[in-house]
Structure formats: C-alpha cells, structure tokens
N, C-alpha and C positions, 0 to 999 in steps of 0.2 A: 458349584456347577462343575461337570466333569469337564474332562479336556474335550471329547467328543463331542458334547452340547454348546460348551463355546464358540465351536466352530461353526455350528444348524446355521442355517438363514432363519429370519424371524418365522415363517409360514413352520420347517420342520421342526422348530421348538415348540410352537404351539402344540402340533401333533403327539411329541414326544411328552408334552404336561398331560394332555387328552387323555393320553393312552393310560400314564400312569392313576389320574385321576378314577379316570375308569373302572381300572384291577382296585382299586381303592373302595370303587362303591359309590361314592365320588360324583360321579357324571351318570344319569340313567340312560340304560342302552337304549339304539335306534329305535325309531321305532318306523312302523311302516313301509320297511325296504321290500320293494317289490317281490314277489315272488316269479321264480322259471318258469316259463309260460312252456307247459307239456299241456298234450288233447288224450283222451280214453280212445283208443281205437277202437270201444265198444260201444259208441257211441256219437264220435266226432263226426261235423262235416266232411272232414277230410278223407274217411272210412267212409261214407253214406253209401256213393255207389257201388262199392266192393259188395258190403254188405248187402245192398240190395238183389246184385245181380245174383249171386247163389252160385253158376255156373258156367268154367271157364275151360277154354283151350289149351292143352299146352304140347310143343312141336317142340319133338329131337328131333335136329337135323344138323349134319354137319360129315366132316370125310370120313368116321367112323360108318358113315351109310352106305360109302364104296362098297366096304368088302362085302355087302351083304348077311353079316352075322356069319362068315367061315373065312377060316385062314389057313390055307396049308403051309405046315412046318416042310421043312427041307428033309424030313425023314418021312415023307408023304401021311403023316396022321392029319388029323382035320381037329382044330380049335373051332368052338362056338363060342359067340360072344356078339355082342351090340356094340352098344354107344364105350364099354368097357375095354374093347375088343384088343386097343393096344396094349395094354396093361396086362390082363390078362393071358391073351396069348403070347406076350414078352416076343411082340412082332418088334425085330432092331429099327430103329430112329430111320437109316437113311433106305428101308422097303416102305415106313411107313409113312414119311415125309415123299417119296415117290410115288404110290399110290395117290397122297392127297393130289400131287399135280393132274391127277388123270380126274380128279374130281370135279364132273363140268356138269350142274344140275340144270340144263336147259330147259326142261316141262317144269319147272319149280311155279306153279301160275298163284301167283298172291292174292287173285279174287277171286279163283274156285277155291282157293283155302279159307279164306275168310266166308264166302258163301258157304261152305261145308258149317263152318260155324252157327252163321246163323238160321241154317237148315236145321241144326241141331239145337237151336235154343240158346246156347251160349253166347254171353255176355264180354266176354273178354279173351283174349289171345294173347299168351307167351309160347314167344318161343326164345329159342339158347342163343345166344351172341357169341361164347364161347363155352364148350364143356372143359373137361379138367387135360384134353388132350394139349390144350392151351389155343388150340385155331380160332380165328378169330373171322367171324362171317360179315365182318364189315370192312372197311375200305381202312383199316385205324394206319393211322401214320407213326405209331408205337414200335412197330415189327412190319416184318414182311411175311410171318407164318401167317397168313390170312386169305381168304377165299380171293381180293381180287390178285392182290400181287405173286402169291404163291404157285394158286390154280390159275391164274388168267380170267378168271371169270369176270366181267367187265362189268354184271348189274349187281346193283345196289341190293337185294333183296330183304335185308331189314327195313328197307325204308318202303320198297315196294308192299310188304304187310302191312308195315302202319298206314299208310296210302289207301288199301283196301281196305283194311280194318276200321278206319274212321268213314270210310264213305259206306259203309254199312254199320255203322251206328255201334259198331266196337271199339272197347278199351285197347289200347298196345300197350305190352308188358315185356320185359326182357328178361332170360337166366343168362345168370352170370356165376362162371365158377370161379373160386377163388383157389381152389387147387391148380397147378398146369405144370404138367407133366414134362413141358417142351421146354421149358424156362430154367436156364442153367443157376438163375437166380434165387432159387427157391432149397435155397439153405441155411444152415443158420439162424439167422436173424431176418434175412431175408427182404432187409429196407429198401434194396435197389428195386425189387420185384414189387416188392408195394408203393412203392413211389408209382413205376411203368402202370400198375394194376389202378393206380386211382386216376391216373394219365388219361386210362382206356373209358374209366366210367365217365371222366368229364365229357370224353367224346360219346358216349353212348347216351348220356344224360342230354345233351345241350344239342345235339342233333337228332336224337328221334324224338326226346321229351316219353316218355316211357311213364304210363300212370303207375305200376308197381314191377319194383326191381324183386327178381328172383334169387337169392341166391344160394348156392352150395361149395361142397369140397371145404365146411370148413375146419372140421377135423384135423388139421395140421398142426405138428406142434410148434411150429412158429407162429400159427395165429393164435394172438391174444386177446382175453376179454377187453384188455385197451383198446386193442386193434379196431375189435367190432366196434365197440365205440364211437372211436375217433374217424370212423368211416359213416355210421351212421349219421353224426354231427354234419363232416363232409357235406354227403351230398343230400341233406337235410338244406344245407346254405343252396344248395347250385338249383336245387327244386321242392321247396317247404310240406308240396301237397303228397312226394310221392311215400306208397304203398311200401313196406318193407318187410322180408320174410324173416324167421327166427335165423334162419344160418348165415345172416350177417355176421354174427358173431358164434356165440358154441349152441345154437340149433337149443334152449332153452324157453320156460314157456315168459320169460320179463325179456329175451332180446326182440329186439324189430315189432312188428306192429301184429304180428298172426304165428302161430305154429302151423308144421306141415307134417301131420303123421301122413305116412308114406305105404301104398300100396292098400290094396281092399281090403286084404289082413288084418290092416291096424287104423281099420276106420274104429273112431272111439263109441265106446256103448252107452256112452252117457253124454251130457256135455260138457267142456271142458271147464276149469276154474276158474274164475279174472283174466282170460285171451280168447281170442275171438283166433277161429283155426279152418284149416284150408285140406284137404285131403288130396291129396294127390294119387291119382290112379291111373290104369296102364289099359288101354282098350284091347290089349292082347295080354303077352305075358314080359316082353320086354319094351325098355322106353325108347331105344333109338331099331330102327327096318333092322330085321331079319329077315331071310328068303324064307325060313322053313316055319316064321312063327306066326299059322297062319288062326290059331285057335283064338278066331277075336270074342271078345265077351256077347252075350247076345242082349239087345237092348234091353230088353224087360229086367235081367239083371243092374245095370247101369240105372237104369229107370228107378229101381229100388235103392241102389247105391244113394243116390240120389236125395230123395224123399229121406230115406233115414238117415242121412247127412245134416241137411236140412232140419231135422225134427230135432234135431240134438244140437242147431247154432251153429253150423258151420256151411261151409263151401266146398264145391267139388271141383279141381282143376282135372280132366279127364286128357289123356295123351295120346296123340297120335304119332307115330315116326314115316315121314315121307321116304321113297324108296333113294337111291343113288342118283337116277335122275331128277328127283322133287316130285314124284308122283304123291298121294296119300293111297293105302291100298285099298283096293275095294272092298273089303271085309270091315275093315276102319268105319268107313263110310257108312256103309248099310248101318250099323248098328249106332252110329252117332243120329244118321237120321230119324231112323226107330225112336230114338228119344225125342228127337223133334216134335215127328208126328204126335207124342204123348201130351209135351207141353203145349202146344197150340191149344189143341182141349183144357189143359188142366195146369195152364201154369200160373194159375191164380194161387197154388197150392204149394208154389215155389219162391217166385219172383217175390221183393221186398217184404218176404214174412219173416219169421222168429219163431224159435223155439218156445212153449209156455209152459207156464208150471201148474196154470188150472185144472191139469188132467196127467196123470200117470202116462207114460209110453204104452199104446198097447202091444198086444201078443200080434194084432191081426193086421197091424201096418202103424203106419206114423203119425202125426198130429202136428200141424204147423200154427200160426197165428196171425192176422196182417187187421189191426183195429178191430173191429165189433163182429171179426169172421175167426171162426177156428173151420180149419179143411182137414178133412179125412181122409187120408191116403190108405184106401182101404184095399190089401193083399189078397186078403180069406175073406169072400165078401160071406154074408145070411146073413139072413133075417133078423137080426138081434146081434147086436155090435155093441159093446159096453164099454162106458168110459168110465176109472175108477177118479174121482176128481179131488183136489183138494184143497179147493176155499170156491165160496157159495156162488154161483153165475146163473143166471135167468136163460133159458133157450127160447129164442122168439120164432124163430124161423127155421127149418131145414128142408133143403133140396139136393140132390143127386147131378153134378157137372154133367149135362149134355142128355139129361133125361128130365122126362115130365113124371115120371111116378111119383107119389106120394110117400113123404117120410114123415113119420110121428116120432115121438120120445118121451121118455115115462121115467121117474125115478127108480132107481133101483137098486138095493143094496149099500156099495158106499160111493155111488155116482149115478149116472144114468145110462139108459137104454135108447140109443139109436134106431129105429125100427123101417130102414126099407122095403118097399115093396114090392118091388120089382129087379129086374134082373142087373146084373152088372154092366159096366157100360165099356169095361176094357180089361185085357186078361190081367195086365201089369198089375193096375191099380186101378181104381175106382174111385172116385172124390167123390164124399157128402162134405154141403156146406153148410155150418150152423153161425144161423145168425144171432148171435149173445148179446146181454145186458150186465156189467159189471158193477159194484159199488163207484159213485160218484168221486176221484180223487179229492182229498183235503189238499190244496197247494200252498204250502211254505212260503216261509217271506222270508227267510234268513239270509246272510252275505257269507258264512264260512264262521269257520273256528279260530280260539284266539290262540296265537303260538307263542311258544318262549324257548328261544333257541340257548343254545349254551354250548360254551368252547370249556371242556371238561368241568368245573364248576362253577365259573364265570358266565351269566346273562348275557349276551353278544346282542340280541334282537327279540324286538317286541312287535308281532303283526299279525291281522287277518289272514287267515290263508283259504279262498273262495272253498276248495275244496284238496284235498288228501291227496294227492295224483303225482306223486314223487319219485321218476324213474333216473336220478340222480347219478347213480352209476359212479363211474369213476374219477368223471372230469369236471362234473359240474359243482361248484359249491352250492351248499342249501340255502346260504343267505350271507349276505358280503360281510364281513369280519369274522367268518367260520371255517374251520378249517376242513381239509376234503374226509379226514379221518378222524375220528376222536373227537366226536360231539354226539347230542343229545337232545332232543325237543320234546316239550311239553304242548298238546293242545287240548285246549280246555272249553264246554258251550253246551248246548244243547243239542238234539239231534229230534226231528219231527217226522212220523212218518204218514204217509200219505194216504195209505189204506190200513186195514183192522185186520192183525192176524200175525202169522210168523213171517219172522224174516229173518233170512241169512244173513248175519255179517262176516263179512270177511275182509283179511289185510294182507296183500302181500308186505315182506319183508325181509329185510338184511341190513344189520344183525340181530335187532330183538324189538321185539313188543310186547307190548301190555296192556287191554284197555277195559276201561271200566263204564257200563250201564248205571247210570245212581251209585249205589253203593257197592254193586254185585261187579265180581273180576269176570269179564265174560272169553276174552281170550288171554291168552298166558302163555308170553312164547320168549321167555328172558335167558334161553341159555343161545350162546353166539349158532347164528345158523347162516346157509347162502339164502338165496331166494327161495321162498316157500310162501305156499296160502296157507294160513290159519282161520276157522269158521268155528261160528256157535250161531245156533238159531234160537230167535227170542222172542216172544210175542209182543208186539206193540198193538197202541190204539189210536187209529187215525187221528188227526191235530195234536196229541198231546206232546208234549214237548219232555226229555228225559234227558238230564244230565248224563254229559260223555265228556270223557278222559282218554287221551290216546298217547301211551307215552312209546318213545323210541330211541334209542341209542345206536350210530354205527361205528364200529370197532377201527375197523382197518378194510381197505377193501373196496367192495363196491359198496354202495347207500340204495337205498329202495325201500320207499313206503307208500303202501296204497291203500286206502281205506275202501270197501266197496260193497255192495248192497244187492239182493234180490229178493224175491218175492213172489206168492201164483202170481199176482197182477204185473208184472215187469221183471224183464230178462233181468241178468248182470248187467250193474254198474259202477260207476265211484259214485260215491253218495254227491247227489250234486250241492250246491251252495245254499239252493233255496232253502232245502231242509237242514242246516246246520245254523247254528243261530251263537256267537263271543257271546261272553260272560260281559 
C-alpha cells in the first residue's frame, strides 16, 4: 500500500480500489446515470408561444433618439446616423452624456404602443433596455448612466410596456446589448464589466420577468464562447422558461434558442437547418428615429415579408423607432396597421402554422400549414395556381378567405391545380384554404437509444438516452465520470418511422460523427469540425423498424450532438424517443 493510501479514510480507499478496478475491466461501468435535461426549441413547450405567435414588435428607443439622426460637427458639416450615432459621428463622451440629460421622453405612452401592436397583429413586443451606447432605460442601481438618475426622468417605462403589453394580451421581451460603449470596463478581459453586466440582467430578469431576452453587441473580442455559455446557464437558473437569441454568445445557428438574420435583405430563401429563426426588420430604413428617415415600408410589402417568413419556419420581429419625445411616427403606424387590417382577414394563414414539405414554394406567393389546413398566400392571383407536391395528400375541400366563390382542383402534372373562380379578395395577398387528408401516422412505442460513453478508451457509462438533444457545449459534462474533452459515445437501437417516404436525417455536431442506417454509412463527418448540419435523405417505411448506429467523438472544445428528423409530413425535429427503440 502506498504511503498516500495509508493515509485515505476507509470511504476514499474504497474509491481509490473502485477506480482502479474499474481501468482494470474489473467493475462494469454505471449504468443508468441520468441524462442533461435540454428541450428542441423546435418543438418544446417552452418555444410553443414564440412559435405560434409568428409576429413581433420590436422598439429602438433610448438618447440616441435626442439627436434625431444629425449631429453637427464644430466645423459645421452634418453627421447622419441613429441608434449608432455616437460612435459614428465620434460625438465626445461629455456633448453626448449632456445631450442624454436633455433626454425627457414625456409622450412615451405604453398603451398606445402596445395598442399600435395589436392593431398590427403582433404577438409580442421588445424593446432595448440598453443599446451598445451603455444607457440603461431602467432605474438599475448598477450605474447612474441611466434614464431615471442620469436624465431625471422619474417613470419607469419598461415596466410601464410590460403593464400594457400583458393587459393586451402581449408577450414583453427585452434587448440587451452586451457591447457598451460607456463602460471604462470593457477591456481586456473585461470581468469587472461582466460581473455589473449579469448584475443588470438579474435586475432586468426578476423585475420585469421578460418572456425572451434579446440580445446583441456580441462581437467583442473579449466575449467568449464560455462567456455565452455561462450567461445562458445564468439566467436559464433565475428564469428556466425564458426565450433566448443566437447573440448570447457568437450570433451562430447551436447558440440560444433562434437565429436572427437581420434586415429584409437577408430574409432566408429557404428554411433554415435544426433552428428555428426570427428576422428582424426595419419599417423604415433605420432602427433607432431619424427626422429625415421618412421612407416607411408600405404594408403590402411587410404583408409579404411576412407570409414568406412564415412559409419558410420563421418569425418576423418588425421595428419601430419612437421619436425624442416617445412618440411612434406616423408613417410607422399606417403601415403596421396596413398589416393589421390584412391579418384580421387572414390570419389563419399566419398564426400557429409551419412551414410543409408537401408542396414546393411557389413562384405565385407562400404555403403555410396549421393540422388538416394548408393556406395560400396567393401574390399573382388566376385562375390556375399550381402546386408542385411531394408526397401524396388527398384535397377535400377548397375555399377562398372572405369569399363565397367556388374553388375546384384537378391534378396536374407533378402536383395539382388550384382552380379559382372568382376575383381576388386583396391586392397583398389572397388566401385559398385547402382542406387535406394525409396518411394515417404509424406511432412508435420506443424509450431512446442505448449509449456507451467512453473517457478515451475506457467505458465510463451505460444508458438509455430518450433522445439525441446534446447542446453540451463547454461546461456541461455528457454523463458523470466523463471528462469535458476527449470522450466518445456510441449509440446503438432501432429507429421507426412514422410515415412512408423520404426523410431527412440530420445531426448537428462538434467534433465528428458517423452514423449508420443497417449496414449503409449514411452520414460521414469524422474529420474534426465546430458546429455544422450534416444531412442524407433516405427512404423509410412507416412501422418498420431499421437499425441505427450514431457514433461521436469530441476533441477539445465545445461538445454538441443532435440527431434530428423531417419529412413532407412534419417540420424539423430531433427524433423524438417514441420512435427510437435500445438494442
């Protein structure tokens, strides 16, 4: 016995024979250690409403709204700019700290903003708590650079939104930047400023209760993918349910709960892979009041924005910037309501649907899906509308939203023919609603796949694991006697699927995978990589059951493995448990 083990208490000698036993072969490893309980954001309760609602609010507003988008220089040229405005115009700290005090937004009215909202159809409202200037529009006892103690302004008005927002039947949501401009702290490493910076969100968090945190500015190179991390973890403890954007951390599509491609530009043409994603867009041309930026979008555009957001699985946060005073401009307005007025008619065509895979996108407008209804967001309306389809569906019914004409449908070519008869019912769009019959689902009875963990060639853990959903990352071990780096799992079972036809599989991952259909290698991704989808489409047959291999190794790094699933008949998912079936 060593000198060290003479010394153990009886309990760490035990330990210290276990362990060795173990590396021996000796002792069979655990078995049954529970797995990290993570949810699909494409799917979870915790997502349900996001996902349903389709369409949100979102408010720049803060003392970058002073200047009105112009700044004059002392050599009298004229700087333009927004919610940017200090930064760019490289207006000095103590003009711009002096301006914020002149910042006294008295017409700021929290339930004509939240009415504008739901005049507009919109489900949820964020707005900034702070941008990247560092000002902080709450009362935070962090600082004093903030709207009450700064400016004097004595009301609350985060709280006053959420107050109106909930009494109209709206979500409250906060941005928060994690850039700040004003923060002498925001060097180096930067720990002092991120200690104050999680200080802020506990106040933000535990005082307005905020369904999804927005955030940006993370771009910095002292924010780290730990950082995101161990922020999400954070305030994941202080509120379990809430929403959270990619630029928690480095704005990719594995951080936070949704991506945010930015601007009408970069609304995506397709739909995204394994994330469920949020577009953000400008109802003018910039996101925080300009005086001169009066070119607001016209609804019917927005209307479409919309609808082909929608048709491709995502959601639209649309923005308004209130002026200096808290006014919203009236250009904003009209064209939010415009949308309104669309939804009211037709927002069966919006609300709690999905994207499908039963029909191609058409040329002539969008296709959504909500149970036994597909809606035609129809642009280019005639007589003959074609949908190119691609797995087999029954058409029981078709009708025109807000009209009595008669609609027939006929096959045709490689889908079918829609056939109205009458005129359109709105210039935007026009919805036909077809009422379908799908194949009967097969449903699985499975519990998950069996796993076998391993600490470099050593079997650490034997267990079930319900389903694939492994957003591990940095800090979380995969399963308790494993290390964060330099391990490896095997799972092994069947896989059932639930309708007849092709399906995508796909895995996110970092650092490698490999997984095999029976005997066939269907994806193959074993050279070290970050975060990436890898997909093969393979034709299954409802109930049958097919051996699957899913193996994984992560190096160094972050860890992320997600196994997940689509189909015509159902959006993206992780394959759930039912249809996975141990060995």
């Amino acid at each position: 016995m060593s000198p060290a083990a003479a010394n153990l208490p009886f309990g760490g000698l035990v330990r210290v024979l276990l362990a060795v036993l173990l590396v021996l072969g000796l002792v069979p490893p655990a078995s049954a250690a529970p797995a990290p309980a993570f949810d699909d954001p494409l799917t979870s309760a915790r997502t349900q409403w996001w996902r349903d609602a389709k369409f949100g609010m979102f408010v720049h507003f803060g003392p970058y709204s002073w200047w009105g988008g112009e700044y004059r220089r002392p050599d009298g040229t004229v700087c333009q700019d927004a919610e940017w405005i200090k930064l760019r115009c490289d207006i000095p700290w103590p003009e711009y700290e002096a301006a914020a005090r002149k910042f006294n937004p008295t017409e700021f009215d929290a339930d004509e903003i939240a009415r504008l909202a739901q005049d507009a159809g919109q489900k949820y409202v964020v707005i900034t708590s702070k941008h990247h200037d560092g000002f902080a529009m709450w009362p935070t006892r962090t600082m004093t650079w903030n709207l009450h103690d700064h400016s004097g302004f004595q009301r609350d008005i985060l709280a006053e939104l959420k107050r109106a927002s909930e009494r109209r039947g709206l979500r409250f949501g906060l941005y928060y930047s994690i850039n700040d401009w004003h923060d002498p702290g925001v060097t180096g490493d930067a720990s002092a400023y991120k200690q104050r910076m999680r200080e802020q969100l506990r106040e933000l968090v535990t005082t307005y209760h905020p369904a999804t945190l927005w955030f940006d500015g993370q771009g910095q190179p002292w924010w780290s993918l730990r950082d995101g991390d161990e922020l999400q973890q954070y305030l994941r403890s202080l509120d379990p349910k809430l929403i959270i954007n990619d630029r928690v951390a480095k704005s990719r599509f594995v951080d936070g709960d949704h991506e945010t491609p930015e601007r009408h530009q970069n609304i995506p043409q397709a739909p995204l892979d394994a994330v469920a994603w949020e577009s953000c867009i400008t109802t003018s041309n910039r996101w925080g009041w300009a005086r001169y930026d009066t070119a607001f979008k016209p609804s019917s555009q927005l209307t479409r924005f919309l609808t082909d957001i929608t048709g491709r699985g995502g959601n639209m946060l649309l923005n308004v910037g209130p002026d200096d005073l808290g006014r919203i401009p009236a250009g904003a307005q009209q064209s939010l309501r415009g949308v309104g007025d669309w939804l009211r008619a037709n927002g069966k065509a919006v609300y709690g649907t999905s994207m499908t895979g039963l029909v191609a996108d058409p040329g002539w407008g969008a296709v959504t899906r909500r149970g036994d209804k597909l809606y035609l967001s129809v642009y280019d309306w005639a007589s003959s509308l074609h949908l190119s389809t691609k797995a087999p569906f029954d058409v029981l019914a078709a009708r025109v939203l807000g009209s009595s004409q008669r609609v027939r449908w006929q096959a045709s070519g490689d889908g079918i023919d829609v056939l109205p008869s009458g005129q359109p019912t709105n210039s935007t769009a026009s919805v036909v609603e077809l009422t379908i019959r799908t194949p009967q689902p097969v449903h699985g009875t499975g519990s998950g796949l069996s796993g076998e963990y391993f600490d470099g060639d050593r079997l650490v853990v034997r267990r079930t694991d319900p389903t694939l959903d492994f957003p591990w990352r940095l800090t979380t071990p995969a399963a308790p006697g494993v290390p964060l780096d330099d391990f490896s799992v095997r799972w092994t079972g069947s896989l059932q699927a639930s309708y007849t036809g092709p399906h995508t599989l796909m895995t996110v991952s970092d650092d490698t995978v490999k997984v095999w259909l029976g005997d066939q290698v269907v994806i193959d991704n074993t050279k070290p990589h970050g975060p990436r989808v890898d997909k093969a489409v393979v034709n299954l047959e409802a109930g049958k059951k097919y051996p699957i291999k899913v193996e994984y190794a992560d190096l160094t790094g972050e860890a992320y493995l997600k196994l997940l699933w689509s189909n015509p008949y159902e959006s993206q998912r992780v394959v759930p448990s039912s249809a996975l079936s141990p060995v």
